[in-house]
ROSE-4610 file (N, C-alpha, C; in Angstrom, 1 decimal, always signed):
// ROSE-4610
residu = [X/X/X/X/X/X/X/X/X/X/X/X/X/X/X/X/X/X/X/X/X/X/X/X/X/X/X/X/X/X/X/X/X/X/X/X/X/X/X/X/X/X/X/X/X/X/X/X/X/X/X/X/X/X/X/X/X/X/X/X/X/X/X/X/X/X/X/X/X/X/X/X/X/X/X/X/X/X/X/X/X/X/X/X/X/X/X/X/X/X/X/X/X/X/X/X/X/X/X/X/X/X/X/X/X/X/X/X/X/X/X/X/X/X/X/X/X/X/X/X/X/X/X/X/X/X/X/X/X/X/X/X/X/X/X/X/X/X/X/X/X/X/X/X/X/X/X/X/X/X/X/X/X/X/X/X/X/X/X/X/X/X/X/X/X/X/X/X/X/X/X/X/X/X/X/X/X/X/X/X/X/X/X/X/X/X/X/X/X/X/X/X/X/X/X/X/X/X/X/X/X/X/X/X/X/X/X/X/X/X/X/X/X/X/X/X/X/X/X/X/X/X/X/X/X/X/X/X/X/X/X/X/X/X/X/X/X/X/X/X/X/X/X/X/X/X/X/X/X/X/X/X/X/X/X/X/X/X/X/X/X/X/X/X/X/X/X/X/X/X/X/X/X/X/X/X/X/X/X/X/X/X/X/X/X/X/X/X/X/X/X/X/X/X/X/X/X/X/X/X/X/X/X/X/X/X/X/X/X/X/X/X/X/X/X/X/X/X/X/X/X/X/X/X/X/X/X/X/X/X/X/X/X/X/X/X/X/X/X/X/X/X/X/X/X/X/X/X/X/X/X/X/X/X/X/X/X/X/X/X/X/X/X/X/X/X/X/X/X/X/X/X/X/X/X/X/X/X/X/X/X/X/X/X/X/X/X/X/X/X/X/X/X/X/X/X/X/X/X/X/X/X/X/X/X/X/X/X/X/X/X/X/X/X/X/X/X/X/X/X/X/X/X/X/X/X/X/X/X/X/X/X/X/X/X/X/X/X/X/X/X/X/X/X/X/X/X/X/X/X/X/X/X/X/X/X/X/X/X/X/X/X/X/X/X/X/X/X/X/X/X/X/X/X/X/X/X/X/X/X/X/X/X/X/X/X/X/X/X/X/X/X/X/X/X/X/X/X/X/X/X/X/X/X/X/X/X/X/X/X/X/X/X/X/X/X/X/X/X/X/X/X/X/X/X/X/X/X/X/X/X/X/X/X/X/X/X/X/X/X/X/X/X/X/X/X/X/X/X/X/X/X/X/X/X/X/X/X/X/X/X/X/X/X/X/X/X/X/X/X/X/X/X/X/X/X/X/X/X/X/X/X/X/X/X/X/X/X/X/X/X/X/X/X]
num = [1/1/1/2/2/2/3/3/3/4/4/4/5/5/5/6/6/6/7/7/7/8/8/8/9/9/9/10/10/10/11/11/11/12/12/12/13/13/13/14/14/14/15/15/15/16/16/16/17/17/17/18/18/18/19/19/19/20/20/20/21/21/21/22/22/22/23/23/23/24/24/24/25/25/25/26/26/26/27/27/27/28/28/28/29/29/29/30/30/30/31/31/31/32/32/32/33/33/33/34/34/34/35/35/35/36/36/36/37/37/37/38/38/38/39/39/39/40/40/40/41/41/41/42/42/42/43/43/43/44/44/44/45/45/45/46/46/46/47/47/47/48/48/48/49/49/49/50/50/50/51/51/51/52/52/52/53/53/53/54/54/54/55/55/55/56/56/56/57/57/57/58/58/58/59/59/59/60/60/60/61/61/61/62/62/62/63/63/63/64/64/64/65/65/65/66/66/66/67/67/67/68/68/68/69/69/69/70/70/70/71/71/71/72/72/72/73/73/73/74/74/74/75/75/75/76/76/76/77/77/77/78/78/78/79/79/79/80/80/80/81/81/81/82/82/82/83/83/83/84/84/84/85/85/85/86/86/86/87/87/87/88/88/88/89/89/89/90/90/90/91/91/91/92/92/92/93/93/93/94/94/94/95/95/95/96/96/96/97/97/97/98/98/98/99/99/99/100/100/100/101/101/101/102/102/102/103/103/103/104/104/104/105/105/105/106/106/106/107/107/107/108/108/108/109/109/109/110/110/110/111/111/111/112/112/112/113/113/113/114/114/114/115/115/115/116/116/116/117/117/117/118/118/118/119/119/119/120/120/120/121/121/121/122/122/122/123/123/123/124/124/124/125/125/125/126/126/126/127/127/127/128/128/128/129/129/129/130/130/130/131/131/131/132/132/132/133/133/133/134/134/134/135/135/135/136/136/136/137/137/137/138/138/138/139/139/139/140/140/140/141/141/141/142/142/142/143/143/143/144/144/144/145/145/145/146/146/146/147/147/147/148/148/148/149/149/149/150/150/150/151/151/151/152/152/152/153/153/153/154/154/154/155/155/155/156/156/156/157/157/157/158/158/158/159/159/159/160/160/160/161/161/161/162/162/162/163/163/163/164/164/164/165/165/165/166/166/166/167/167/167/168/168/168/169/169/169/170/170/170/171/171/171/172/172/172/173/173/173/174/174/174/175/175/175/176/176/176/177/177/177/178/178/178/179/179/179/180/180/180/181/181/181/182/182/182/183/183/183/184/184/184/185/185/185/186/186/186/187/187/187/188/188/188/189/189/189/190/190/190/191/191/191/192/192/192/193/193/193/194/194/194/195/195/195/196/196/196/197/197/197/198/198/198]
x = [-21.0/-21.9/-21.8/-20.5/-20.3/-21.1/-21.0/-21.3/-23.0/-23.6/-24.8/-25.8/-24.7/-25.2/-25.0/-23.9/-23.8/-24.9/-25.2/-26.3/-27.3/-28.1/-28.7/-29.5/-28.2/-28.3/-27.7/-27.7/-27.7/-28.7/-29.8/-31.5/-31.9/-31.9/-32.5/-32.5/-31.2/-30.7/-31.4/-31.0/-31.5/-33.6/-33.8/-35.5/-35.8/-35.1/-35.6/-35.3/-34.4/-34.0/-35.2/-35.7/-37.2/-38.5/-38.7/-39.7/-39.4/-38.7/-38.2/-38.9/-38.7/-38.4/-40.3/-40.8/-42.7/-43.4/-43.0/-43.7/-44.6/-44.8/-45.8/-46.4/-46.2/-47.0/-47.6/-47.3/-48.1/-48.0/-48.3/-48.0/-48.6/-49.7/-50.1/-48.9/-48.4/-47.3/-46.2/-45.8/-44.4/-44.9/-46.1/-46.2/-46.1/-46.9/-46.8/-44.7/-44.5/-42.4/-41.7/-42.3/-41.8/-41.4/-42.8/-43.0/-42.2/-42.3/-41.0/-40.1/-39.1/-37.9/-37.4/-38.9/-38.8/-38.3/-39.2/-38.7/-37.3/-36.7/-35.6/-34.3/-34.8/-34.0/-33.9/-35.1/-35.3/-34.4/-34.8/-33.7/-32.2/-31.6/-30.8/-29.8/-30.5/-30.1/-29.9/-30.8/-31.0/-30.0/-29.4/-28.1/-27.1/-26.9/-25.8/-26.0/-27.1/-26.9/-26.1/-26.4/-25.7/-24.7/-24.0/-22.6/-21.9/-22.2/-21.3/-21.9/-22.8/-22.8/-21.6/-21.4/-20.4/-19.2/-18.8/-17.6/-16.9/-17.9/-17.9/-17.9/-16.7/-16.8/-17.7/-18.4/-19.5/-18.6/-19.2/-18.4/-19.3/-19.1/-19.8/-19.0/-18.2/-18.4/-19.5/-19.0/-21.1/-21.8/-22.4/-23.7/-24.0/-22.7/-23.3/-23.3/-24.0/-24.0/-25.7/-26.4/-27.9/-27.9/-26.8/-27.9/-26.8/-25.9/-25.4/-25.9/-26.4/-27.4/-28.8/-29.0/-30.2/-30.6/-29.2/-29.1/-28.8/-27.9/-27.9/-28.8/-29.9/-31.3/-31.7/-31.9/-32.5/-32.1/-31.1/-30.2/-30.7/-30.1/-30.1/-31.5/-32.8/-34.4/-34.5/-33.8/-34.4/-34.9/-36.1/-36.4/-36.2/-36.2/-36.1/-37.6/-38.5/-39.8/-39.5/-38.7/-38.7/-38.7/-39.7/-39.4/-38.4/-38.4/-36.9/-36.9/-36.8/-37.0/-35.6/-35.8/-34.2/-35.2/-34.7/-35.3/-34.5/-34.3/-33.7/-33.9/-33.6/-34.3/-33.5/-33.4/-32.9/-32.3/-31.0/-30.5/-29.2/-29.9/-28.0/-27.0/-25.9/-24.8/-23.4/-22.6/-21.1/-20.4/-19.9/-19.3/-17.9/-16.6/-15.6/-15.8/-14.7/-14.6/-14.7/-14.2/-13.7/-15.3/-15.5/-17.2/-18.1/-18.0/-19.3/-19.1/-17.9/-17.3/-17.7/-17.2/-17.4/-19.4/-19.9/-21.7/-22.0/-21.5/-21.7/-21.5/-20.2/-20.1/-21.2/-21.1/-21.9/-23.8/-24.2/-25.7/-25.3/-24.5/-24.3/-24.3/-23.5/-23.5/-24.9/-25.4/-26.5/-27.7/-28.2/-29.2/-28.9/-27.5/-27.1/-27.5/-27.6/-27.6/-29.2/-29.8/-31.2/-31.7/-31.3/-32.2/-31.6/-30.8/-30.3/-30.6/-30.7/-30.9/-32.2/-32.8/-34.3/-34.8/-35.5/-36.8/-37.6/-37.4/-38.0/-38.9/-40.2/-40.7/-40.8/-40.4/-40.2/-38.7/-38.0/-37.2/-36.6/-36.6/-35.8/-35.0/-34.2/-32.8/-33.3/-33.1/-32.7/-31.6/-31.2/-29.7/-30.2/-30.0/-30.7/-29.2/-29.5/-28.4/-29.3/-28.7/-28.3/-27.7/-27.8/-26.9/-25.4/-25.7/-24.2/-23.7/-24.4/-23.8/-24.9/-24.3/-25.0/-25.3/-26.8/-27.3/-27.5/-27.7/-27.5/-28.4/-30.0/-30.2/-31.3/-30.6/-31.6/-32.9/-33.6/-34.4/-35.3/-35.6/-36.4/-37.5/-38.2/-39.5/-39.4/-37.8/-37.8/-37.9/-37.1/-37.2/-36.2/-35.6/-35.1/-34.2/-32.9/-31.9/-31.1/-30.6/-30.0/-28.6/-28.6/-27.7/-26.5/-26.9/-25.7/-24.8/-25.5/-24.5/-24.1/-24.9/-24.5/-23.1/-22.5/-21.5/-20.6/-20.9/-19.9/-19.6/-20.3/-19.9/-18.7/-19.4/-18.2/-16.9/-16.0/-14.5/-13.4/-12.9/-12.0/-11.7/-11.3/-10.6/-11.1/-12.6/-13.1/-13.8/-14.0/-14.5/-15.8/-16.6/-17.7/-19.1/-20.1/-21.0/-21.1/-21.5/-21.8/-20.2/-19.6/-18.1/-17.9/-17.1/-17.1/-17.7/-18.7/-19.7/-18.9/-18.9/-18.5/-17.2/-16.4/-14.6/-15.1/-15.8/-15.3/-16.0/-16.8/-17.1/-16.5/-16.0/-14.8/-13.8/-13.6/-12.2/-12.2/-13.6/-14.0/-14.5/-14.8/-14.7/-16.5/-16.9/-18.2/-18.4/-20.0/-20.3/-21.5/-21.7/-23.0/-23.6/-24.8/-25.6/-26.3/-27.0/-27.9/-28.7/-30.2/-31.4/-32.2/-32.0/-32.9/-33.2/-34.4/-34.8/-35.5/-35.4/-36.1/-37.8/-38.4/-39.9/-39.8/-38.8/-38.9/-38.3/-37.9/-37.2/-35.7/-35.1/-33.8/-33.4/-32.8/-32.4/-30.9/-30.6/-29.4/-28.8/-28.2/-28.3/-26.8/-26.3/-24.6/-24.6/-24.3/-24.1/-22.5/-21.9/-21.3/-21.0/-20.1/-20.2/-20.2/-20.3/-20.3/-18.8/-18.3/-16.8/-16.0/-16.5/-16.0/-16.1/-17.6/-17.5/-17.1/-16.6/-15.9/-14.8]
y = [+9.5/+9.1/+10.1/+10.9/+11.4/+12.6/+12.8/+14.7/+14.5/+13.2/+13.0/+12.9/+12.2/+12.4/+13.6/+14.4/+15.2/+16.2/+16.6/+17.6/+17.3/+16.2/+15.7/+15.9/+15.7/+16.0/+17.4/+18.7/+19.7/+20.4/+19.7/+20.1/+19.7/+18.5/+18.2/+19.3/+19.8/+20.7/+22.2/+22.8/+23.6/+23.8/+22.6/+22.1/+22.6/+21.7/+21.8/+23.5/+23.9/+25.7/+26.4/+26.0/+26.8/+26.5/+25.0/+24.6/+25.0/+25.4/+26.0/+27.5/+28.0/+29.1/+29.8/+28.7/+28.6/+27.9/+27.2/+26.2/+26.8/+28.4/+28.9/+29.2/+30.4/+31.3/+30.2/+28.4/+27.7/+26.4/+26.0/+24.6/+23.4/+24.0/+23.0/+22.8/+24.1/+23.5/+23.2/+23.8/+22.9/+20.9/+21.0/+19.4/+18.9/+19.5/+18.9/+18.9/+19.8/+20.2/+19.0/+18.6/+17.6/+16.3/+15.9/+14.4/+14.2/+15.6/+15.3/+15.4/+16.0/+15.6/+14.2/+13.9/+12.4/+11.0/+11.5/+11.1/+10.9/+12.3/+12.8/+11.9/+11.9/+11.3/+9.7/+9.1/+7.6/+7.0/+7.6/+7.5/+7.6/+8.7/+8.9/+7.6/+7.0/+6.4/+4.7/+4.3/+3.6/+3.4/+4.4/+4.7/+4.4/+4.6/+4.5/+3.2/+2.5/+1.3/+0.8/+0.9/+0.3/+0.7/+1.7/+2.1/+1.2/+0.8/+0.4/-1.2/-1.5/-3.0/-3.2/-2.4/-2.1/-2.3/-1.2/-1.4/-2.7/-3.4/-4.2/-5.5/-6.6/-7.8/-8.7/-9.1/-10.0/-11.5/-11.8/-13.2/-14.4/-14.5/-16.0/-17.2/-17.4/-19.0/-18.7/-17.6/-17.8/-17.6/-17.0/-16.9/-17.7/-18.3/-19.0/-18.0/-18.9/-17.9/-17.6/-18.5/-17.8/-16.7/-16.7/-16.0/-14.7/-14.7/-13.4/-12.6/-13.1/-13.1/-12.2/-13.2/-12.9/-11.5/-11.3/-10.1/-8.6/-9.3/-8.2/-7.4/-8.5/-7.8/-7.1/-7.2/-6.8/-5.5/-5.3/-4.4/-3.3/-3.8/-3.2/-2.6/-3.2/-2.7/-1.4/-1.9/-1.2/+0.3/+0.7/+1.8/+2.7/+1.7/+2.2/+2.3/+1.5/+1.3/+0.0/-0.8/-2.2/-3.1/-4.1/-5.6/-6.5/-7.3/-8.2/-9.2/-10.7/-11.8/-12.8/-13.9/-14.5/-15.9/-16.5/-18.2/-19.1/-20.4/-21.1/-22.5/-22.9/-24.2/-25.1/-26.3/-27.8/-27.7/-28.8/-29.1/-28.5/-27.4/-26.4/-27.5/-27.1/-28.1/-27.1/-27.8/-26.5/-26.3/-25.4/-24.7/-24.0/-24.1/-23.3/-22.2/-21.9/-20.0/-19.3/-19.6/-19.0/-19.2/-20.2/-20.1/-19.2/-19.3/-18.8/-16.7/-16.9/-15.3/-14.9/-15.3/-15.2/-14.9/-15.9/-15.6/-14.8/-14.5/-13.4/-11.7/-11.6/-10.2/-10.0/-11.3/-11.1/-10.5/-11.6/-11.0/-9.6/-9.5/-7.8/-6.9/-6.7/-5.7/-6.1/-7.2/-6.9/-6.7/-6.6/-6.0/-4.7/-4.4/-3.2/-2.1/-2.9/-2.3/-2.3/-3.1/-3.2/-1.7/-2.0/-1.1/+0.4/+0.5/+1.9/+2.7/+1.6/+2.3/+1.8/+0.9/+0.1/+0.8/+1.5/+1.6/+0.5/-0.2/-1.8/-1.5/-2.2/-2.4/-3.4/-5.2/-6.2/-6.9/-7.1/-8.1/-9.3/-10.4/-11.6/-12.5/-12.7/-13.5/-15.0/-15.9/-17.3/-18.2/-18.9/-19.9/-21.0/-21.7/-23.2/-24.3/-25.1/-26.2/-26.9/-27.2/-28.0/-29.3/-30.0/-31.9/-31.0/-30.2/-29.7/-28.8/-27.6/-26.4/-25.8/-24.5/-23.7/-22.6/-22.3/-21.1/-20.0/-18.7/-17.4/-16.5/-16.4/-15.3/-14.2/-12.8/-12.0/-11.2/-11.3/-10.8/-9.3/-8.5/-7.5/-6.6/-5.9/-5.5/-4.4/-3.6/-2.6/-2.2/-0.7/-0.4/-0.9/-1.3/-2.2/-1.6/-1.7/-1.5/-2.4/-1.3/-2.4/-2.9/-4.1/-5.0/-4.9/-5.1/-4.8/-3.3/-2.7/-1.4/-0.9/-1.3/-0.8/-1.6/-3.2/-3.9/-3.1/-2.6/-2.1/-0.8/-0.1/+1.5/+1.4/+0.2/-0.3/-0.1/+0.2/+0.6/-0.7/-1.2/-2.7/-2.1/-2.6/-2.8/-1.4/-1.4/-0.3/-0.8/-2.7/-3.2/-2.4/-2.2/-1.7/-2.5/-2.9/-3.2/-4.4/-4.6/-6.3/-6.5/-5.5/-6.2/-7.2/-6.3/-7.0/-7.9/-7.8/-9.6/-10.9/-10.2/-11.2/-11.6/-10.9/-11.2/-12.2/-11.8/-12.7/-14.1/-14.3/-15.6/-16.3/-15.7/-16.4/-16.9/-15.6/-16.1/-17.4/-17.5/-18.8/-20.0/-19.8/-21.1/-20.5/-19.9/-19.9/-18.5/-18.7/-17.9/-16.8/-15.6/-15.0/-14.2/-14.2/-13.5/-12.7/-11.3/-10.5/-10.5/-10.5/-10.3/-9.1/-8.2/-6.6/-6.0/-5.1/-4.7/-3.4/-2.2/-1.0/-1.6/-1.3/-1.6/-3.1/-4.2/-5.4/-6.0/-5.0/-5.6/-6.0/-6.9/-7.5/-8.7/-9.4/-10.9/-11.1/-11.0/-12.0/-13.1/-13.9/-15.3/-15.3/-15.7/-16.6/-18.2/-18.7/-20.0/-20.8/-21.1/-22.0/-23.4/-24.3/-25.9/-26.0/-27.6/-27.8/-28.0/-28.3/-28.7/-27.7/-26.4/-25.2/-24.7/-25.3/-25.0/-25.3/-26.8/-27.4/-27.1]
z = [+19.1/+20.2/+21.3/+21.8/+22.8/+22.4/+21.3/+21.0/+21.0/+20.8/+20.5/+21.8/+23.0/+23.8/+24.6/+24.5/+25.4/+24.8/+23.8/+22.9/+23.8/+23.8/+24.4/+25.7/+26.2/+28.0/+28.2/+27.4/+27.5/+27.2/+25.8/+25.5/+26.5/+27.8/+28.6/+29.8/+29.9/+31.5/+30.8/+29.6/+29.0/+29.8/+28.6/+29.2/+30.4/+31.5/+32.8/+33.5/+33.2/+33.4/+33.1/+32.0/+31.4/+32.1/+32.3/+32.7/+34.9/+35.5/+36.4/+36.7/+35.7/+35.2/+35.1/+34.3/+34.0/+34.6/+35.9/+36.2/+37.7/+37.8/+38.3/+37.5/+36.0/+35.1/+34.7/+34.6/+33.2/+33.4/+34.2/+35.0/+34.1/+33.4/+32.3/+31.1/+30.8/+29.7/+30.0/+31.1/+32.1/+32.0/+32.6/+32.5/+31.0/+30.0/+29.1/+28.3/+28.7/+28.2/+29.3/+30.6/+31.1/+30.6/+30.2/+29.6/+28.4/+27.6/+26.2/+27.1/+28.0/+28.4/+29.2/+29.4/+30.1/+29.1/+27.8/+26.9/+26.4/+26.4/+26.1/+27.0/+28.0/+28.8/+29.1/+28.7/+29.0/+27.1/+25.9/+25.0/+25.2/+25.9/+26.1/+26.9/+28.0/+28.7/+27.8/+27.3/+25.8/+25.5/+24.8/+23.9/+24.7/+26.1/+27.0/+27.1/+27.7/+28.3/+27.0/+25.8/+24.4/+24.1/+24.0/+23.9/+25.2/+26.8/+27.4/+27.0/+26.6/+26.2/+25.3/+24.5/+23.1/+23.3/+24.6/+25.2/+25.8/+26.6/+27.1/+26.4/+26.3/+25.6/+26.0/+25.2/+25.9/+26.3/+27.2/+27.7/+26.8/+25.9/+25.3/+26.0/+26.3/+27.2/+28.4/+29.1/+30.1/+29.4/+28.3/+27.9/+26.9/+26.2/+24.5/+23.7/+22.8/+21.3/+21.4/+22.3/+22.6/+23.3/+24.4/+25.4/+25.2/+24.1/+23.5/+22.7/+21.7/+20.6/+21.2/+21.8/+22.4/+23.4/+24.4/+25.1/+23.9/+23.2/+22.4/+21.5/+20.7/+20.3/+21.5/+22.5/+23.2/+23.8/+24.1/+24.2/+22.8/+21.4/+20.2/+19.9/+20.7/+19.8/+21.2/+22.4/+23.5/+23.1/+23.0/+22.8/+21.8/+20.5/+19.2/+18.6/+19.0/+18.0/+17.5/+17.2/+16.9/+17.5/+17.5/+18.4/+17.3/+18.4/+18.4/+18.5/+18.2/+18.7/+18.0/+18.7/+18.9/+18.5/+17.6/+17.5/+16.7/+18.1/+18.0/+17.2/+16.5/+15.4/+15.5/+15.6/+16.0/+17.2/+17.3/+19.2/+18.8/+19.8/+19.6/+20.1/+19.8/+20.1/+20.2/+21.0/+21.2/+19.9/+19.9/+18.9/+19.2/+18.3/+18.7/+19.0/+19.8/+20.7/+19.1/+18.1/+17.2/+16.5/+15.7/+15.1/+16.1/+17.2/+17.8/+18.1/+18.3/+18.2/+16.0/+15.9/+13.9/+14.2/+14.3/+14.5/+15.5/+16.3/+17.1/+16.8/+16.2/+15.6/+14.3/+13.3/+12.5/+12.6/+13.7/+13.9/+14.7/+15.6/+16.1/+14.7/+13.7/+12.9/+12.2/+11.6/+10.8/+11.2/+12.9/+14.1/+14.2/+14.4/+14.5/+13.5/+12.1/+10.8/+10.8/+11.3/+10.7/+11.9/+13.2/+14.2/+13.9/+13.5/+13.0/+11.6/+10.7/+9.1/+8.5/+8.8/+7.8/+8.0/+9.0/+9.6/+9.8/+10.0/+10.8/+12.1/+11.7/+12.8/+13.6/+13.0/+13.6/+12.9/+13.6/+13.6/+13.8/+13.5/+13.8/+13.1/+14.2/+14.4/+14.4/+13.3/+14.1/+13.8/+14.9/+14.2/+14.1/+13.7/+13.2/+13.2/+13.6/+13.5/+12.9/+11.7/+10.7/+10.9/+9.6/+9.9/+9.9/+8.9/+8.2/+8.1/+8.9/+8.9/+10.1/+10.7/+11.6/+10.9/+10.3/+9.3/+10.7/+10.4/+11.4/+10.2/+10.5/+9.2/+10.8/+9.9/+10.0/+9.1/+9.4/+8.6/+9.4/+8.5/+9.1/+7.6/+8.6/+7.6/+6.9/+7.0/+6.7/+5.5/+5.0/+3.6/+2.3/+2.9/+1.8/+1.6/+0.8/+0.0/-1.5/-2.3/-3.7/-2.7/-2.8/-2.0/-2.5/-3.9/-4.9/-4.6/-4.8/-4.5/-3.5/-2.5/-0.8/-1.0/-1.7/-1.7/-2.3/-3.6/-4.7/-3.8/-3.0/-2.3/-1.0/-0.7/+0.7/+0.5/+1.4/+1.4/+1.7/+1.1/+1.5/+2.8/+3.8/+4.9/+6.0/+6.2/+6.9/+8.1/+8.2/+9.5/+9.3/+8.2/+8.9/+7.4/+7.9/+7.2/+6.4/+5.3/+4.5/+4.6/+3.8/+3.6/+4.5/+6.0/+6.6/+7.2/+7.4/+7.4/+6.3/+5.4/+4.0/+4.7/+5.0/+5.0/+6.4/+7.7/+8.5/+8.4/+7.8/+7.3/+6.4/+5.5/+4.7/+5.4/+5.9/+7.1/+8.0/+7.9/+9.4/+8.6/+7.4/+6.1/+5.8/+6.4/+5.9/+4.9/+4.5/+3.6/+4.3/+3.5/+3.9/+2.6/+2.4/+1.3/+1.9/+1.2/+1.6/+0.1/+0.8/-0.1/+0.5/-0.7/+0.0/-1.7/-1.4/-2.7/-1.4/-2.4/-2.0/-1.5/+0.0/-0.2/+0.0/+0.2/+0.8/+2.2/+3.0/+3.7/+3.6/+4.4/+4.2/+4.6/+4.3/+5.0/+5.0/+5.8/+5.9/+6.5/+5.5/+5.7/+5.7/+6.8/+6.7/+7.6/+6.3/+7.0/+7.1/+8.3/+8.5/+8.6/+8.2/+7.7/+9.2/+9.5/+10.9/+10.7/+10.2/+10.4/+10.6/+10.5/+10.8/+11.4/+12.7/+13.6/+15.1/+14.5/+15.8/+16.0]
């Protein structure tokens, strides 16, 4: 991230040296070299607000498991080209520190996964309370992947991707599946029992 942004914000300082440089000889393509670095620079900022989101532990007793969820799509689509939506299904009800942290990292990495690798242009999140369990599925439009193998490539003990999804819902009594095919999109569904999550 560091090297990505600093590249970044040195095509940008580079940019403006030039456009400095032309912006008597050619003041039409100075303005047009602007607006790309406006660009350049409103992404850039993007990425930062989301790396210090990253940094920063989200406080779920102030916010819940909504209004975590919820900040974080928003946060994660900010200025990618994907919308984002958050939907809530039956009467939310409290949940342990522990269940609601377990559904929280989980929709973080599989939003994370979706706004970075699908190519997705819509996505959404909903948690649904259940008689008997709290379901957590994402779904999105993108290009799909063999689910199977993206699992069989994963590294045991790397904290990164389905694996981990899988391990920390096991961990917390619950389960999670992914359905993706090249050209369909993706869904993932993890559900926890309610008794797992009180």
């Amino acid at each position: 991230m560091h090297d990505g942004l600093s590249q970044s914000l040195f095509s940008v300082s580079l940019g403006l040296e030039l456009c400095k440089k032309q912006v008597l000889r050619d003041p039409v393509a100075v303005s047009g070299r602007l607006a790309g670095l406006q660009d350049q620079l409103n992404q850039g900022m993007a990425e930062l607000r989301r790396v210090i989101y990253d940094l920063r532990p989200m406080n779920l007793q102030a916010l819940g498991l909504r209004g975590s969820v919820d900040m974080w799509v928003n946060e994660a689509t900010a200025g990618r080209g994907i919308t984002g939506k958050l939907e809530i299904v039956g009467v939310e009800r409290t949940l342990s520190p522990s269940a609601e942290a377990c559904l929280y990292r989980v929709a973080k990495e599989a939003v994370s996964n979706s706004v970075r690798h699908s190519g997705a242009h819509r996505l959404g999140v909903q948690i649904e309370y259940a008689d008997c369990a709290i379901v957590l599925t994402i779904t999105d439009d993108g290009t799909g992947f063999l689910a199977e193998e993206a699992d069989r490539k994963a590294l045991p003990g790397t904290g990164m991707g389905l694996r981990s999804m899988r391990e920390r819902m096991a961990a917390a009594g619950g389960t999670l599946s992914v359905t993706s095919a090249p050209g369909e999109g993706t869904v993932v569904r993890a559900e926890l029992p309610m008794e797992a999550a009180r």
